[in-house]
Structures are given as structure tokens and as C-alpha cells.
N, C-alpha and C positions, 0 to 999 in steps of 0.2 A: 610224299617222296618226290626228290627229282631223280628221272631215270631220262638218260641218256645213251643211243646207240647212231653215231654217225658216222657218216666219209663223209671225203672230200679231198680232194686232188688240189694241193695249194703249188703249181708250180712242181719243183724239185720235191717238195714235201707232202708225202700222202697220210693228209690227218685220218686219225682212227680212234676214236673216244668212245669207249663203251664200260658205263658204271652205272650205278645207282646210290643214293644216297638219300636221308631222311633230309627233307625239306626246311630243317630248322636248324640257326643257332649260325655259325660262320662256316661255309666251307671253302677250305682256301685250296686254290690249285695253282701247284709250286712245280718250276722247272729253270731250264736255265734259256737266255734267251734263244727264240727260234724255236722253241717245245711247243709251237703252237699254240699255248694258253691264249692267248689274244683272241685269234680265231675260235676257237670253242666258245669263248665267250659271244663275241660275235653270232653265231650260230643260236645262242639262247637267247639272243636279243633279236632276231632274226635281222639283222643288218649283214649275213651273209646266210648262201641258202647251200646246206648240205646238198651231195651229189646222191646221196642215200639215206636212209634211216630214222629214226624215231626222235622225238623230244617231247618229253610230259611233266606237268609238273602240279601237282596234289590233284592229280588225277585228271587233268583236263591235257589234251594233246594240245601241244603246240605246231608240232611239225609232225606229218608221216608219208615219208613218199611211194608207200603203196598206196597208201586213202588217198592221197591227191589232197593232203591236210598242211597248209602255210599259213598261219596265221598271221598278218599283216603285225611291224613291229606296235606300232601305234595299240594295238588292240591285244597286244600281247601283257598289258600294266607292268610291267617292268624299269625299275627304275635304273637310271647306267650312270655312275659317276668315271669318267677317262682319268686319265693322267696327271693333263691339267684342267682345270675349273671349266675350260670354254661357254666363260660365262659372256653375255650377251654385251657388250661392252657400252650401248646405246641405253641399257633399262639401268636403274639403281637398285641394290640388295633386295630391296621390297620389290621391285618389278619381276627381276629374277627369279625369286620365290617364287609370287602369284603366276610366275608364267604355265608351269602346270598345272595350277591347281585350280584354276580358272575351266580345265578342260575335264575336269571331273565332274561328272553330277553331285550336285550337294547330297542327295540320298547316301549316293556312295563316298561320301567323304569320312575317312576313319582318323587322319589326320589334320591339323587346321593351323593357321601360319603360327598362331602366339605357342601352341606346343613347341612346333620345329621352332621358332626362335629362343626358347628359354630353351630348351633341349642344347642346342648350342651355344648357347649364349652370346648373340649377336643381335640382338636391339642395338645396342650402338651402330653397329653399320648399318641399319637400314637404308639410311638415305648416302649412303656414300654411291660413288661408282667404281666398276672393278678396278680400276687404273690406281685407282685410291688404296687396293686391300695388299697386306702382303700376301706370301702365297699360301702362308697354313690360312689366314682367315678367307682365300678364296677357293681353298676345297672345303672350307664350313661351308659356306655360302652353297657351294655346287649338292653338295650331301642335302643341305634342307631344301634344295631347289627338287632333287630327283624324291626326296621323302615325299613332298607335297603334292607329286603326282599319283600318291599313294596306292606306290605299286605291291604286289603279290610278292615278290622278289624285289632284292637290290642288288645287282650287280658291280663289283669296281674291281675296275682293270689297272693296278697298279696306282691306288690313287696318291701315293707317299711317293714316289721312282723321282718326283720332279724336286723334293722339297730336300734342304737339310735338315742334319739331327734335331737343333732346337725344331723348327715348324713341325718335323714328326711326330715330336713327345707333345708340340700344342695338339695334335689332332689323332692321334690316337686313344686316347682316353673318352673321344668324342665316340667313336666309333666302337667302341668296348661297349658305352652307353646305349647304342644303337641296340645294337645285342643284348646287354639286359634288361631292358627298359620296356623296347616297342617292341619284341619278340617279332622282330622282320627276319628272313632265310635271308642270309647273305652270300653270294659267291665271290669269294675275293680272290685277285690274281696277284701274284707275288714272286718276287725271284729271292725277299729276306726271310732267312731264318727266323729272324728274331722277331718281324713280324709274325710271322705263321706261329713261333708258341707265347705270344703273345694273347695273340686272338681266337685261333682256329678251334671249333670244336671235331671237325673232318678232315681230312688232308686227302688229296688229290695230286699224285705226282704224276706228272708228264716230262717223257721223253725222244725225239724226235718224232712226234704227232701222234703218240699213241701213249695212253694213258696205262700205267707199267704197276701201281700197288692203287688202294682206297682204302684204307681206315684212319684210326685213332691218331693225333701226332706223338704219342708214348709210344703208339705200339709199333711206327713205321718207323720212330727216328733210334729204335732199338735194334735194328735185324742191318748187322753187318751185310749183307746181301745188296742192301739200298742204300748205303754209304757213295756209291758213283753218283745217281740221285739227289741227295741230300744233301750233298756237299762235303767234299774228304776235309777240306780246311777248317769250315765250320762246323763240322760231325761234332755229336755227342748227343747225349740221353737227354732227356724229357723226363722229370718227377712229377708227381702229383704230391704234393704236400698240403700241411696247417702250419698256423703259426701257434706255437704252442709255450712261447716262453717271450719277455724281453731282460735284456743285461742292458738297462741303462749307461750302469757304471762304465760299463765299456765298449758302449754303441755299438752291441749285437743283439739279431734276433734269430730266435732258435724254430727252426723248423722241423717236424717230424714226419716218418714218412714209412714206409713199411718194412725197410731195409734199416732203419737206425733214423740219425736226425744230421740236422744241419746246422753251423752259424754262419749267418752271413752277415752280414753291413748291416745296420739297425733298419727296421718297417718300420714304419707309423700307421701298423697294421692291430685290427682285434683279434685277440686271443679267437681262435679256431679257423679264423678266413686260411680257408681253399685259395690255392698257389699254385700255380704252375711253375717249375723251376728248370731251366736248361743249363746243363753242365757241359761242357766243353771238353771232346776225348784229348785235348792237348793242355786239359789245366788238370789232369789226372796222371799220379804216382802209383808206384805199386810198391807194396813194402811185403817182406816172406812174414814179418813178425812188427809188431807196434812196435816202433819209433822213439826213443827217449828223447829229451831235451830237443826239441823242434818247435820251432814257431806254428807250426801247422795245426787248426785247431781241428777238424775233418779227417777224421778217420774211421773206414766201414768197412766191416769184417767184411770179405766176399767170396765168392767160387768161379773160377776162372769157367768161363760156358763155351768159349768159340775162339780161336786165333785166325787172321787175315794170313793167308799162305803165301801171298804174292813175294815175287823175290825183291823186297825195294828196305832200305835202309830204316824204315820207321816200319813197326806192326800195331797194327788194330788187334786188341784184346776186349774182349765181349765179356762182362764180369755179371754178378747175379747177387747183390744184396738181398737175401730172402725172400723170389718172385719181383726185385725190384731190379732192372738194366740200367747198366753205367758202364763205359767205355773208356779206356784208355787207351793215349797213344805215345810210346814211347821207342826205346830204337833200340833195331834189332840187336846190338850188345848190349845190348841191357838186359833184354830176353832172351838170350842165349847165358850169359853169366847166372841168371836167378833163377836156368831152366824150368821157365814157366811152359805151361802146359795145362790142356783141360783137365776140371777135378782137381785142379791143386786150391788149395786155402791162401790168400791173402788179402791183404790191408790197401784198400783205395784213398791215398790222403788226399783232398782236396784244400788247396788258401780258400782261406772266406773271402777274401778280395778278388779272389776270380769269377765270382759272381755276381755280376753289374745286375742295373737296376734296367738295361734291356733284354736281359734273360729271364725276368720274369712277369707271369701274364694270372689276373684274379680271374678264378675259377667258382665265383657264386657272385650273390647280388647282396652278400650284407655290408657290403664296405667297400669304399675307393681308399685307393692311396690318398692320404692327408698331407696337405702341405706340411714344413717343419714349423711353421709359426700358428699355427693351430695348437 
């Protein structure tokens, strides 16, 4: 378990972080900026010392300021990737590396350079220097640099914030890898969506320095209540799906799910691979009855569960495909004309092209996404 109960007086802002959570798999802690995630982080790293409170993690304290308990960051095995790589500019890719691992006892060494190098696959850069990498192969570099200290924990603060979309899609899949592979606890900081249902198996939402929900990303990105939170633009539901069909003929694959099924843009995925799927409450229709003649291939019977009260031109509509949450966001005459209401029965159409290929995140370890020339 990490359990966490802290203050701390940052200026104008008085953080206040108190959860718990199981020690494995990714937990991502999402806010907007200024939520203080940095500093929490900080705080586990001990590179900032709480004004109060506890930090423990699989049972060993790290911090307690009744016990007069600090444990020095060095001694805390923590591994931290930042923002950007701040890699040593003076060592080459192999210096870099060895530079913590060098400070491990070989007894205690669980990791060792040729893993982390094939794990990333950066033998080629070994002998470069960072000036040399671009910046997705200089947060590879920095990840097997913090693995090789082989710490208990990895921590990363935003390690995608500096790079574009292509270098994110190079290093994300790295970092998925992480997760099923070396079964390391990760704490990751994020202000993206699409990372957090990418990756996350936890979610940790922070708001001005006090930690506000903790669970499942399903189960928090479904409660209208944390839509301020979560982000009203980017709002929408979290699926857990398989893959359960492919149409070749017409480069779709059919996903199934507890509420009915999906098509979207073809996988190059195995029959049964676990999918995480985020639908978007503004690429969501509401129909009183199915739809003739429509290009729309997504359509799920539902029960309207919740309406957004607020007086503003769009409403948030909370729907229930049989125990499964989906969100729409549509505008208030639209919802006044179809007098929608809880307990009424309707049709959620979903385009299959509104489901990009950064809305979804694999949910087991029997399969990566396959290049198209495989």
C-alpha cells in the first residue's frame, strides 16, 4: 500500500493530501495546473518536507512527523523521471544509465543495464551524447536511467508535458511496458486525459492542493459530480472492453462490452484483448427511438440516470447502458424539445471515427498494438 496523510503550506496554497492506495500497477494523479500534484510528488521523493503528517509505502515509513521519521531522499529507492530527461550532458547514454546503478549493491541489484536497454530498445544510443537524442529518445534514456537505480517506486512528474504527439506515441508504449513487464508501482503526474485512460490503473484527482475523489478511472470519469475535475471539454466515460470481432472488408473492429458493443477504426488487435475505451460526452447523440438510414454505425439502448442542472446552454446527461456509464453532451433545446428526463429509455449513437487511437489504453499483457506491416 502507499498511504499518504500530509500538509504543507506552499505560499498562497495549503496542500492537503490524504489517500491510500495499493502499491501496484500505475497510479496517476490528475489535476489542472497549480493542484499541487508536483509537490505531492516531491513530498514522496522527499525533495520537499511535509509541515505535518505521514508517508508509507509497502509498509516501511518514509516520513512521520510525530516519530521524528525523514528518511533521506537517497535512501528512500525511488526512482524520479521530471519533465525533461536532465540528463547529464558530460556522460554518454551508457554513462547515464550506469550512473545509478553503479550505487546499488550488486546483491540488491533486481535490474541490470542489457534489460533496461532491450526493454527500451536503445543499444543504438548507447554511445551517443544527449545533445545528440531527440526528446522522446531522451525521456527513454532518462526512464532506464531512474529503472537502473532500482527503485521500490517510480515516480514521473509529467514525463510527456515537454514532447509532441509523435515523441509521445514513441514513448508511451514504453511506459505501458514498464507496467506489464517489471511489475514496478508507478506514480505518474498528468494534466492529459488521454494519458491517464491510457495507462492508469488508479486515479488520484487533485484540486487546489487537496486531493477531492481516489479510485478506478471508470468509476471516477463516470460521476457527473467530478466533471469540474476531469475536465468539462474533455469529459466522457471510460469502457472496459474486448475485442471480440474484426471486419476486414471494412477496416472495423468490434468491441464488446457489458452495455452492447462497439465499432471502431480497425485494431491489429487479438480476439479477447482487454481495452480500455474513452468516449467523449460531446461525440454523443441521444435518439427517443433507433435511427433509420444513418451513417452512424454505434448505437446503445440506455436509461437516462442523472441530468447537469446548471443553467448553461449545453447539458450533461449521465446514461446507463446495463451497469455500464456513457455521457452525453448536447444542448439544452435539444433537451427540452425530446423532454429528456431520468428513467426515460433512449439510443446513445456514437461515429466510430470519434474514437481515435489516443482514446484507447490495453488492459492485459497478452498483446501490444501491432504495427500495419506485421
Amino acid at each position: 500500500m502507499l498511504e499518504v496523510d500530509v500538509q504543507r503550506q506552499l505560499g498562497a496554497l495549503a496542500l492537503k493530501a490524504d489517500f491510500a492506495c495499493r502499491a501496484s500497477g500505475i497510479t496517476a494523479i490528475f489535476g489542472r495546473s497549480g493542484a499541487g500534484k508536483t509537490s505531492l510528488v516531491n513530498m514522496l521523493a522527499g525533495l520537499l518536507k511535509p509541515d505535518r503528517g505521514r508517508i508509507a509505502l509497502a509498509g516501511e515509513t518514509l516520513f512521520d512527523s510525530k516519530a521524528g521519521i525523514d528518511v533521506p531522499t537517497e535512501r528512500r529507492r525511488l526512482g524520479y523521471v521530471f519533465q525533461e530527461g536532465r540528463l547529464f550532458p558530460h556522460l554518454t547514454v551508457r554513462g547515464n544509465l550506469t550512473y545509478g546503478l553503479k550505487r546499488v549493491p550488486k546483491q540488491e541489484r533486481q535490474i541490470e543495464l542489457e534489460q533496461v536497454v532491450a526493454l527500451l530498445d536503445i543499444e543504438a544510443l548507447l554511445d551517443r551524447r544527449p545533445r545528440a537524442l531527440s526528446g522522446g529518445e531522451k525521456q527513454r534514456v532518462a526512464l532506464g536511467r531512474a529503472l537502473l537505480a532500482n527503485p521500490k517506486i517510480l515516480l514521473m512528474d509529467e514525463p510527456l508535458a515537454a514532447l509532441d504527439q509523435p515523441r509521445k506515441d514513441e514513448v508511451l508504449p514504453f511506459i505501458e511496458q514498464l507496467r506489464d513487464e517489471m511489475a514496478l508501482p508507478i506514480v505518474y503526474v498528468s494534466h492529459s486525459m488521454q494519458e491517464i485512460v491510457r495507462l492508469a490503473d488508479t486515479l488520484v484527482l487533485m484540486s487546489e492542493g487537496e486531493v477531492k475523489a481516489v479510485g478506478s478511472v471508470e468509476d471516477l470519469t463516470s460521476r457527473l459530480d467530478l466533471r469540474p475535475l476531469t475536465g468539462r471539454y474533455e469529459a466522457g466515460a471510460v469502457l472496459t472492453t474486448s475485442v471480440a470481432g474484426q471486419d476486414k472488408a471494412f477496416g472495423l473492429t468490434d468491441l464488446r462490452f457489458s452495455g452492447g458493443r462497439l465499432r471502431v477504426p480497425h485494431l491489429k488487435l487479438p480476439l479477447g484483448q482487454s481495452l480500455r475505451v474513452r468516449i467523449r460526452a460531446r461525440d454523443v447523440s441521444i435518439a427517443l427511438s433507433p435511427p433509420e438510414n444513418t451513417s452512424i454505425l454505434n448505437m446503445i439502448e440506455c436509461e437516462i440516470k442523472a441530468m447537469s442542472e446548471e443553467n448553461s446552454p449545453q447539458v450533461d446527461v449521465q446514461l446507463d447502458a446495463r451497469g455500464t456509464a456513457i455521457w452525453a453532451r448536447i444542448t439544452a433545446r435539444s433537451c427540452k424539445a425530446l423532454n429528456l428526463r431520468p428513467g426515460l429509455k433512449v439510443f446513445a449513437l456514437i461515429k466510430s471515427v470519434a474514437i481515435d487511437r489516443q482514446s484507447l489504453g490495453r488492459r492485459d499483457r497478452t498483446a501490444r498494438f501491432l504495427s500495419e506491416d506485421k
